[in-house]
C-alpha positions in Angstrom: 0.0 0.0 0.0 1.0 3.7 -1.2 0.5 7.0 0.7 1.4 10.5 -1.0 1.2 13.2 1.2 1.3 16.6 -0.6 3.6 18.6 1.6 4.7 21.7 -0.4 1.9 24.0 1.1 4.3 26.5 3.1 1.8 28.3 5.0 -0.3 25.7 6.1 -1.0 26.3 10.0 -1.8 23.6 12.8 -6.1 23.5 13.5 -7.1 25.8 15.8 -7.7 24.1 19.5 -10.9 25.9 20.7 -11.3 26.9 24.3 -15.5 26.4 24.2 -15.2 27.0 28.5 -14.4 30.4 27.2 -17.0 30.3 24.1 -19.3 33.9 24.3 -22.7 31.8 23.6 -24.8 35.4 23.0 -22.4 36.2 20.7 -22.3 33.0 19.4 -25.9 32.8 18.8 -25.8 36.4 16.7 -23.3 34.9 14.7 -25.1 32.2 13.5 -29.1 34.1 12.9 -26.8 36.5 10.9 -25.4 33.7 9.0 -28.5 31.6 8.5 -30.8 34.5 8.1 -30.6 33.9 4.3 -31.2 30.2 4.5 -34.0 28.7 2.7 -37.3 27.7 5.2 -38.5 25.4 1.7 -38.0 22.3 1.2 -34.4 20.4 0.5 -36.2 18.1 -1.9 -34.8 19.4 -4.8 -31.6 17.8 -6.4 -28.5 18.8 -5.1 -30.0 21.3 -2.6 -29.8 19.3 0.2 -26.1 19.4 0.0 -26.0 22.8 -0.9 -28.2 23.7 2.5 -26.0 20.9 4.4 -22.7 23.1 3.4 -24.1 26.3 4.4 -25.4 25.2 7.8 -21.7 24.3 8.4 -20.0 27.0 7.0 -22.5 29.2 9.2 -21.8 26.9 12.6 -17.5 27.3 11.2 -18.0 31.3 10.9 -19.6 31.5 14.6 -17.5 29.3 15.8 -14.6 31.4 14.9 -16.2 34.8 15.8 -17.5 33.4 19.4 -14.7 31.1 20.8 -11.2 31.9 21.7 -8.5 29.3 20.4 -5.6 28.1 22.1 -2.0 28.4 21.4 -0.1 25.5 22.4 3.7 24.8 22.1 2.8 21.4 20.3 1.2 22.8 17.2 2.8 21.5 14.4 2.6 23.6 11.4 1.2 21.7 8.5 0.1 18.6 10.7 -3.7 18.9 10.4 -6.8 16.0 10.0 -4.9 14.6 6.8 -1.9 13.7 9.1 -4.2 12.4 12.1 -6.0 10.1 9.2 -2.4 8.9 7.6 -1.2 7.7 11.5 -4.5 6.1 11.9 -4.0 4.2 8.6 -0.4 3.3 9.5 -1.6 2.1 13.1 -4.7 0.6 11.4 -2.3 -1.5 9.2 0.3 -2.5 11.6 -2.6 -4.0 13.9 -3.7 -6.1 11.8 0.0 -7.0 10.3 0.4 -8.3 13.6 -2.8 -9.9 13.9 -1.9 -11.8 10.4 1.5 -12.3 12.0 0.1 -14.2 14.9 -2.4 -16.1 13.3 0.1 -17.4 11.1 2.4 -18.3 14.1 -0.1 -20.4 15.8 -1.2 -21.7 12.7 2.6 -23.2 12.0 2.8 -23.8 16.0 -0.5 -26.0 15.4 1.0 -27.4 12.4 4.0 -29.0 14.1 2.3 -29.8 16.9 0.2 -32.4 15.3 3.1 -33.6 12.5 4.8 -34.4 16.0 1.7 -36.3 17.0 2.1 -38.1 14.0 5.3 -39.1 13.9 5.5 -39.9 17.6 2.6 -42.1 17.1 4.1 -43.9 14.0 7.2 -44.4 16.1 5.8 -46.0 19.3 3.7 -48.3 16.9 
């Protein structure tokens, strides 16, 4: 198995940690009737505007998040490490597991195997 991992963005900057103990929900709440003020009270039936509703309800929740809750700045940021990187690790753990599982099997599997080729011969030898 192959992974690429485009890594010539330069300015790509670490997620934001949110501090939501510190979130200012009033504000918060502004935000998002300011955002979702224009959204559509009809019916999503139509093709394609589900997603289209689905995608501005997010951005809208993204924006007030933003504008309502501070973020943190921690000395572990990495720059560029962001949900990409947490999804390649998790892959790479993912695989190595069950490497290991395959591993094992297989070692009880030949363990088993000359268990009973020992049976075999020890009983054709005592006969």
């Amino acid at each position: 198995m192959e992974t690429e991992l485009d890594i010539t963005s330069g300015d790509a900057e670490p997620e934001p940690m949110y501090r939501w103990q510190k979130a200012d929900p009033p504000l918060y709440r502004e935000e998002l009737q300011s955002k979702l003020a224009h959204w559509p009270r009809t019916t999503l039936d139509i093709p394609g505007r589900m997603d289209q509703g689905a995608m501005e309800l997010i951005t809208a929740i993204q924006d007030a998040t933003r504008a309502a809750v501070p973020t943190i700045t921690t000395k572990y940021a990495v720059a560029g490490f962001n949900a990409e990187c947490k999804e390649l690790i998790a892959d790479r753990k993912r695989i190595r597991r069950q490497e290991q599982e395959a591993r094992s099997s297989l070692g009880q599997e030949l363990d088993a195997g000359e268990e009973s080729q020992e049976e075999v011969q020890g009983g054709t030898e005592g006969s």
